[in-house]
N, C-alpha and C positions, 0 to 999 in steps of 0.2 A: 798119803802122798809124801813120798822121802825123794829125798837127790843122794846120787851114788856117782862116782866118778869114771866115766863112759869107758876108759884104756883098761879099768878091773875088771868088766866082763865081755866088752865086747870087740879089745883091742888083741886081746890074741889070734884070734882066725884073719885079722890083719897079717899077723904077726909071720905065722905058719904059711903065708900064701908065698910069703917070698923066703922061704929056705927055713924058717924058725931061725929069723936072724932078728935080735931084739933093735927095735924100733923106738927109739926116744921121742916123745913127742916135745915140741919145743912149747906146750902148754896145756894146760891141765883144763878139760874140760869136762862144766857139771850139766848134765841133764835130769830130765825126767824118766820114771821109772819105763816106761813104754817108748821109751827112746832107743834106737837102735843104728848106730855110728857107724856101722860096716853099711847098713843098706841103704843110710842116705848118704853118705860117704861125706860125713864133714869131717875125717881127719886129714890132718896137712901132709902134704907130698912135697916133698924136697929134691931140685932138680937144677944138678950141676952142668953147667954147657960152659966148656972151655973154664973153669975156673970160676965163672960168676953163679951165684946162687940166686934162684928162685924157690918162693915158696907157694905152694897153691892149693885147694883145697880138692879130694877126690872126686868129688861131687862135677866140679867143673870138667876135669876131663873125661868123666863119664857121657858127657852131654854127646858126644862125637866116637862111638865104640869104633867107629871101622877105622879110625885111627891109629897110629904109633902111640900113642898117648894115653887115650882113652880106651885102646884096648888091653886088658891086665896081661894076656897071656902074651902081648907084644912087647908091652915097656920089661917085662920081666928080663928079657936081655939084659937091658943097661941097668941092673941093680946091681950098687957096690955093696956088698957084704962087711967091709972093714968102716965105712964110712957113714951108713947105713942111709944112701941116701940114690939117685938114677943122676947115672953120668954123660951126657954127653958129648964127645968130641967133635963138636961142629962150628957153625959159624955162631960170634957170641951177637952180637949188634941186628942178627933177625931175628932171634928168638923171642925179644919182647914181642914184636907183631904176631908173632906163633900164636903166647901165649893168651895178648889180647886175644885172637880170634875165640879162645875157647871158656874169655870171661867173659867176653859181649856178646856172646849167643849168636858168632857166624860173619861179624863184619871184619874185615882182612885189608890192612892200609901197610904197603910198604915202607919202610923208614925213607928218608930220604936221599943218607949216609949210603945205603947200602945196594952194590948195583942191582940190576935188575934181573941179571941172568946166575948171581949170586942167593938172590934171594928166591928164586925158582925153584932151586938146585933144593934149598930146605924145606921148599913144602914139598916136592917128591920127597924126600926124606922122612918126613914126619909126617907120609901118606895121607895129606891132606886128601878129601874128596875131590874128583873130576870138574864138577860141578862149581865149585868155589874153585878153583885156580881157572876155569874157564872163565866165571864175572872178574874174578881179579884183571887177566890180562885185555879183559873187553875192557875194563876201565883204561888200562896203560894204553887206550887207542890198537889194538889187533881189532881185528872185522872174524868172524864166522868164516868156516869156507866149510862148503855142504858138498860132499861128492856121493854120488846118485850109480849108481849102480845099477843095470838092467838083467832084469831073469832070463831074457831071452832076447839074442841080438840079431840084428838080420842086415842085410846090405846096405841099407837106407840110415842105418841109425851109424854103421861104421864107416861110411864115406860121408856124413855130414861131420864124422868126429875128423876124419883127416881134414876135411877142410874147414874147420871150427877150432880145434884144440891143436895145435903144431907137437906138440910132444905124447901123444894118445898113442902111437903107435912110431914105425920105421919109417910106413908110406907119410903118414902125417908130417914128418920131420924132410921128407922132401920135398913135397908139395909147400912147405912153409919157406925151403929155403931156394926153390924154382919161382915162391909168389916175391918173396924180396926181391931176389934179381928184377922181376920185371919191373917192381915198383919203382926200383932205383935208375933203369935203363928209362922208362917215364919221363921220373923227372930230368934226369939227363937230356934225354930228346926237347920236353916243354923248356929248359932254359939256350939249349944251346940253337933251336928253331928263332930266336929272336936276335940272334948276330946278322951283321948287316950283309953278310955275306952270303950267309946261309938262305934268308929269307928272298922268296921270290913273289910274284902277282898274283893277284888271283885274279881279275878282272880288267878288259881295255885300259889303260891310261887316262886320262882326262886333263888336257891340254889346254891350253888357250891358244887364240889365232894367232897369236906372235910368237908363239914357241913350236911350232908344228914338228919343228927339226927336234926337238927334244923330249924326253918323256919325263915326266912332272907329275905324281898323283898327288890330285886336291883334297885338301880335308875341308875346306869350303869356298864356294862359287867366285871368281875373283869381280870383285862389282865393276871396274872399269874394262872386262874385254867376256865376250861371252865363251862359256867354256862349249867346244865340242869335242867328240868322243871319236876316238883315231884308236885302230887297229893296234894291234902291238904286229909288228915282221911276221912273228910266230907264237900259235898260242901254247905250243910243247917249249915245256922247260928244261927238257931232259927228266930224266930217272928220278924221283921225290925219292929217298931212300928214307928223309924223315914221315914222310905220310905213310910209306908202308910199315915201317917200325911203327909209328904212332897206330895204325888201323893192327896191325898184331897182339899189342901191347889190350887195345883196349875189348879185342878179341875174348883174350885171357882173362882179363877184366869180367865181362860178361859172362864169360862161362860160368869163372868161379860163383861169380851173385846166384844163378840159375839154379848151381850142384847146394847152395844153402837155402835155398829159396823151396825148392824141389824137398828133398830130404830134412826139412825141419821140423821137428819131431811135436813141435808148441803149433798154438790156432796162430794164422798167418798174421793176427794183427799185434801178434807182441811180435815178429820179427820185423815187420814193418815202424811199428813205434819203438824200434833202438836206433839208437844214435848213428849209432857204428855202421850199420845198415845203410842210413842215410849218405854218411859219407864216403860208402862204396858206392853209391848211385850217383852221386856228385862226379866224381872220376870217371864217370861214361856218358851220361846224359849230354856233358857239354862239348863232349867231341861230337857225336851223333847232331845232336842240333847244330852246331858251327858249319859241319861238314853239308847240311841238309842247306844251311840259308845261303854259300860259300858257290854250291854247285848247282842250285835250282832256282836262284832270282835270276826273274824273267831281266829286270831294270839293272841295269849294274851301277849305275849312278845313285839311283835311288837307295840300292842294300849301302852304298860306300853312306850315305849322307843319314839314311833315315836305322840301317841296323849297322853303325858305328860302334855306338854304345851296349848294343846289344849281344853284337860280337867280341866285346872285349869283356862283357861279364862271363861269357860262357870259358872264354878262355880264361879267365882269371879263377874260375872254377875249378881248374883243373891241376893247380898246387893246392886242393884239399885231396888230391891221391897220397903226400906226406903224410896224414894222419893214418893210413893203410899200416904205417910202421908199427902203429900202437898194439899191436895184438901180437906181434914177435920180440918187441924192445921193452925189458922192463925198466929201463931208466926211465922209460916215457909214462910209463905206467909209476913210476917212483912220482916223476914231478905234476902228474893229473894229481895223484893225493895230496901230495905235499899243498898242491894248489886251493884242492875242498878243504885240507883243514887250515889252512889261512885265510880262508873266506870273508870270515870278519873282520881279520887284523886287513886284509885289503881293500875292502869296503872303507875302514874307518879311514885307509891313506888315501882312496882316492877323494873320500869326502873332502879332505884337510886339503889336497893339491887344488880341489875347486874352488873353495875358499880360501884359499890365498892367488891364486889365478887370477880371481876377479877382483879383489880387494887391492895385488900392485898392477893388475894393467887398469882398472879405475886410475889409481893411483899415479902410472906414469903420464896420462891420459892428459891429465888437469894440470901434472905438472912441467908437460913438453907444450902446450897451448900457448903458449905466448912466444916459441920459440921461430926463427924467421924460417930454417927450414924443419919444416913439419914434416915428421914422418907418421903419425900415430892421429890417423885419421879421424878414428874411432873407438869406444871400449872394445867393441868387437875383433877388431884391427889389431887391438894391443894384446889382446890373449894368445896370438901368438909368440912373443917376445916374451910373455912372461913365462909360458911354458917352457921353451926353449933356456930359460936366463936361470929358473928355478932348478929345472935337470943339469945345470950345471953346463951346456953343451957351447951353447954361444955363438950363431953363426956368423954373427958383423950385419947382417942386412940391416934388424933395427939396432940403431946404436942410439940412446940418450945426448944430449947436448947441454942442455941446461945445467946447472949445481942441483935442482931439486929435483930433477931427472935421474942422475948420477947416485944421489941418495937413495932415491928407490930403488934404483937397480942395486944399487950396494944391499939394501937389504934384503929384498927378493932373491938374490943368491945364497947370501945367510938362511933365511927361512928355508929357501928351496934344500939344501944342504942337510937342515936338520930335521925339515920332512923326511923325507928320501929317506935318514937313517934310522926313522923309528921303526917300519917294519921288517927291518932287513934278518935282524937276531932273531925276531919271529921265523919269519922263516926258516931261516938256517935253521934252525932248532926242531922244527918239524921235518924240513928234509933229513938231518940225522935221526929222527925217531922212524920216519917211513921205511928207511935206507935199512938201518937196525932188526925193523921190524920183519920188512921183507928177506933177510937173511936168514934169521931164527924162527922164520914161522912154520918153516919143514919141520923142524923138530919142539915142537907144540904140537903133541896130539889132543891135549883138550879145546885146540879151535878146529877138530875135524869132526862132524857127523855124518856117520855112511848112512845111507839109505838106498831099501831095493826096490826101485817103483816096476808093478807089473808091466807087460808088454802093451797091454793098453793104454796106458794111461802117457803122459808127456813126458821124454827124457828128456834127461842132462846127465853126458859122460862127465863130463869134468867138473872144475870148483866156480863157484859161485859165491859172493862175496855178500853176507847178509851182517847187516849193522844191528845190535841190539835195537829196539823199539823203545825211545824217549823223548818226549814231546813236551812242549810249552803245555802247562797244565788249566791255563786261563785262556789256552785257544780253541773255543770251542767244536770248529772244524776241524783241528788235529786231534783233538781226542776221540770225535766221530771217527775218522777216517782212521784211526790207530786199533778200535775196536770190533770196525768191518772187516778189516784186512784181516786181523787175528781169527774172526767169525768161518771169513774163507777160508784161512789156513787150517781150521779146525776141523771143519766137512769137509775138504779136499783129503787131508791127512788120515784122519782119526774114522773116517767112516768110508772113505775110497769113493765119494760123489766126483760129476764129471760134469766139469761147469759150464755151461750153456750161456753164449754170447752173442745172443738175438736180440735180445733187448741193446746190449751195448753196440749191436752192428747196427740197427735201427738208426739212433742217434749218432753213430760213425758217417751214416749212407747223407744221413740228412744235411750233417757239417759240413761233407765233403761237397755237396749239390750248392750252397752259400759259398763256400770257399773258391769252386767253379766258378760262382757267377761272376763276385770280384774281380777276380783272374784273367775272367774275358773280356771286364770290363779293362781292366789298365789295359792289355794287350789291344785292344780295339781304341781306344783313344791315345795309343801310341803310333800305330799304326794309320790313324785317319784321328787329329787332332779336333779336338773341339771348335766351331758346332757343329763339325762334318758327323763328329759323332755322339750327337746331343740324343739321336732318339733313343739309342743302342743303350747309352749310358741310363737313359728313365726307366728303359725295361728292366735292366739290370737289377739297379736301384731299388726299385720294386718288389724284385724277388726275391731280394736278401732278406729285404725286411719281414717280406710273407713265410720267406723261409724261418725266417727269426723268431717267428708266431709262433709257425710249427714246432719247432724245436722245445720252446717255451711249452706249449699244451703237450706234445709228447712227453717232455719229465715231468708233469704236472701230472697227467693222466693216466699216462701208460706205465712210465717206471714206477712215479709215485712213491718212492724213496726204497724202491727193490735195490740192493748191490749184489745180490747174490743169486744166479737159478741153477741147482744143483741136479742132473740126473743121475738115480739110483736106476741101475742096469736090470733086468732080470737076469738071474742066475741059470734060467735055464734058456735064454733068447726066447721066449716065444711071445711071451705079455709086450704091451707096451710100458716106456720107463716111467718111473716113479718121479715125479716133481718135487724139490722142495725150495723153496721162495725164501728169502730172507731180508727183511726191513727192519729199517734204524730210522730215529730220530732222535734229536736233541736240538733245544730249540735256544734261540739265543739270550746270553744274559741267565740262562738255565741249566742247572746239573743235573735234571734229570734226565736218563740214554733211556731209550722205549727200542727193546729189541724183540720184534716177533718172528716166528718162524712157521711157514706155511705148507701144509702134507699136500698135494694131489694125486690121485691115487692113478697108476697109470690105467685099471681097467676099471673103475668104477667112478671114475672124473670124480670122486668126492672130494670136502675140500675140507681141511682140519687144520685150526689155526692155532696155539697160543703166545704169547706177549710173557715179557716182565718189563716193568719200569723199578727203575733202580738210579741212585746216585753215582753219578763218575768215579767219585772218592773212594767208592769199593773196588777199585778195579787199578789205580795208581797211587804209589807210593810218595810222599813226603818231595821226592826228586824230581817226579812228573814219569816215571818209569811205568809202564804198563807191569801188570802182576797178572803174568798171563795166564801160571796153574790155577787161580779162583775164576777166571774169567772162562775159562775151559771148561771149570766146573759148572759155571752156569751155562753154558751154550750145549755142553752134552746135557746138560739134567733136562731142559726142553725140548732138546731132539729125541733124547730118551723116554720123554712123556708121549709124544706123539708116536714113537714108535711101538708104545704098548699101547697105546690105543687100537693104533692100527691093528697088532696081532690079537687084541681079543676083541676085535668088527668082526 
């Protein structure tokens, strides 16, 4: 065993890769005789960017070949011959993070110094991988956007895109800017219907006996003369031009829901369970009902007195047609984000306004009590004043009197003041990242994944906003629920299963029959007050709770912790489809996941099951990030075992 110094035999084929330009090493290194310095590459590499010098060893940038760096036949451009060293002319203050990336085996942290859209510019440059500048900008808060692509398009999938995606096509882009208009003529019509001039009757008068010469509609009974009910002259009011715009308006309304309703490419209860949906049905519902209770009560007295309230919900309904803007305005689409990720900064201010809400209207409470005019009846009484004194607005109704009154309100305004400005920079600060973000995210191709789904299966023409999966790691329901989901995505994706939502409609049908009952119940003892409607309310009552049962022994027995029923198709249509079942547990207080996976066979009803239990920890990272290629690998490796079973049955 002797030591030879590594540059005398095995530093020349270093040497010759890059032109036979001699290579100074800035140190003398000794090894062992079986040592070989070219193949593990511990010789140093010297690398000029703008002037400043780094040094690093081969070995490192070999770890990432499809690199600028790490690949030899790429970095060979910037080798200077006179200086004997690779030169860069780029930006000097990102380079550190460059080359972190490629000594910490893959973690990529932006300086802070240095912008964002500057420092992007140099990992295209330095042909970082797809893959890594996608987590990078996931981390800067960008979202995923998934465009889906179809093998085959037909009628139904290209008229649900016009009236789903405004920009999908020509027709699309008019149809979006024919639904504006209406939206806007809407609300036009709903504010300008409540001028006094405009509004006309809907129903006889209702008079007292001393006013017969006059028309006067009561909003309740006058106790000293009895009211009766006198004709109006005439019950034509001339031409309503607002009811026929309003009945046009929500015409349009209607259709549109129908053509997305009709043509929607997903099982009807994910278009049902979105938001957006809801408050398209919001914007027609409460004309149709208004106009239904307006022109078909028998009692006109009774709708004015007993569906007062009723009638003004429906109509107060009907300024949620503004939200209609959100799918054409992306400012509105800027300030919904800017909003989710302020979430907590706004939680934490509304917390802080409650408690101090209640702490100076306590506080003016005790100290306006001995005053001779009392305004501040109550704690209750004084939350208003404090809220109004704290926002700074101040409207004179409650005004303090006392000196110890006067103090609290002195500081209640201070406080309220330095509330108020704590989450304001928060904000801001998100709105500019949103605002930024949504600018530059066109030209970000590492947050676009295309995909071609067959004509079978569920479309989506356009993008779709998918958040990386990262969860509280001590919430045991989040990490079930982060591992099912991934489970789904995995036999939907990776094996082309077609997921079967009988079990979930079951349990949909069941909720919906409880939810009913309630429903009749308020409606029936609105309509015929307690104890006219004592018995109606026991049946009810009753059913909810038997319904309650049900629901209860149905996920107990029937799902029994199924979230997934996948069917495999036959390939030739003739069989029936192939079953495959998927359950999860983890129990609380516990890290063990128990995930099984269940075959039935579509023509031999047989039934083949296996399980693995396993610890959570194998599945999320240090941050609570789901690590979803191992998790992959276990959900194919079991579907993969039963699917060799199957083929040698």
């Amino acid at each position: 065993m002797y030591f030879v110094r590594a540059y005398d035999h095995e530093d020349h084929r270093y040497r010759t890769d890059y032109r036979g330009q001699t290579v100074v090493p800035s140190f003398t290194l000794e090894c062992q005789e079986d040592h070989s310095c070219y193949l593990e590459g511990c010789q140093r590499v010297v690398i000029n960017v703008s002037g400043e010098v780094f040094e690093t060893q081969l070995k490192t940038l070999n770890r990432y070949p499809n690199t600028l760096l790490g690949n030899e036949a790429k970095r060979l451009a910037y080798w200077d011959r006179a200086r004997c060293h690779f030169f860069f002319d780029r930006h000097r203050l990102s380079f550190p993070a460059i080359l972190n990336f490629y000594q910490t085996g893959g973690k990529l942290r932006k300086p802070h110094e240095v912008p964002e859209e500057i420092f992007y510019d140099e990992l295209k440059f330095f042909e970082i991988d797809e893959s890594v500048i996608r987590d990078f900008l996931l981390t800067e808060g960008y979202t995923m956007q998934t465009v889906r692509t179809v093998a085959q398009t037909n009628w139904r999938t290209r008229l649900f895109s016009a009236f789903e995606y405004p920009d999908s096509s020509l027709f699309a882009r008019t149809v979006a800017m024919f639904n504006v208009a209406v939206i806007a003529l809407s609300i036009a019509l709903f504010c300008l219907e409540t001028l006094p001039a405009k509004s006309s009757p809907k129903c006889p008068t209702l008079v007292s006996a001393k006013q017969q010469g006059q028309y006067q509609t009561l909003v309740a009974p006058v106790p000293t003369t009895t009211p009766i009910q006198i004709s109006q002259p005439s019950k034509t009011y001339g031409f309503n031009w607002f009811f026929i715009l309003e009945t046009l308006c929500v015409l349009w309304f209607s259709f549109e829901f129908a053509i997305r309703l009709v043509t929607y490419p997903f099982p009807r209860k994910a278009f049902m369970l979105s938001l957006a949906n809801w408050l398209d049905l919001a914007s027609i519902l409460p004309f149709i009902g208004s106009t239904i209770i307006l022109h078909f009560t028998v009692d006109c007295y009774d709708q004015c007195q007993k569906g007062s309230i009723f009638l003004n919900l429906l109509r107060f309904l009907r300024v949620f047609r503004i939200f209609k803007f959100y799918k054409y305005v992306t400012g509105m689409k800027i300030l919904a984000r800017t909003l989710r990720m302020s979430f907590r900064e706004m939680t934490m201010f509304i917390l802080f306004l409650t408690i101090c809400i209640v702490l100076f209207a306590t506080a003016i409470y005790f100290a306006e009590t001995g005053n001779d005019r009392l305004q501040f009846n109550s704690i209750p009484d004084s939350f208003w004043w404090a809220i109004i004194s704290m926002c700074t607005v101040g409207y004179g109704d409650y005004v303090p009197r006392s000196l110890p009154g006067k103090l609290v309100g002195s500081i209640c305004v201070v406080a309220g003041v330095m509330t108020i400005a704590l989450p304001v920079p928060v904000i801001v600060t998100n709105f500019n990242i949103v605002y930024r973000q949504t600018l530059q995210k066109r030209f970000r191709p590492e947050l676009t994944r295309e995909k071609q789904i067959p004509p079978n299966q569920s479309i989506v023409i356009m993008s779709q906003e998918n958040a990386p999966i990262k969860i509280d790691k001590w919430d045991g329901n989040a990490l079930k629920n982060a591992l099912d989901d991934a489970a789904k995505k995995i036999m939907n994706e990776s094996y082309g299963l077609v997921e079967s939502f009988k079990l979930i409609d079951g349990r949909l049908a069941l909720c919906s029959i409880a939810v009913s009952c309630s429903l009749f119940a308020l409606l029936w003892d609105f309509l015929y007050p307690f104890p006219a409607s004592k018995t109606v309310l026991i049946i009810c009552v009753a059913c909810y709770f038997i319904l309650t049962g049900v629901i209860s022994v149905y996920l107990l027995y029937f799902e029994g912790g199924v979230f997934y029923v996948g069917l495999e198709k036959d390939k030739a249509g003739i069989d029936p489809d192939d079953k495959w079942t998927l359950q999860s547990s983890l129990k609380k207080y516990d890290d063990q996941y128990c995930l099984k996976i269940t075959y039935t066979g579509g023509v031999s009803k047989q039934t083949r099951s296996v399980e693995r239990v396993c610890s959570v920890t194998e599945f999320f990272d240090e941050e609570g990030t789901l690590c979803y290629d191992l998790y992959e690998a276990t959900v194919k490796g079991l579907k993969d075992s039963l699917s060799a079973d199957k083929k040698a049955k």
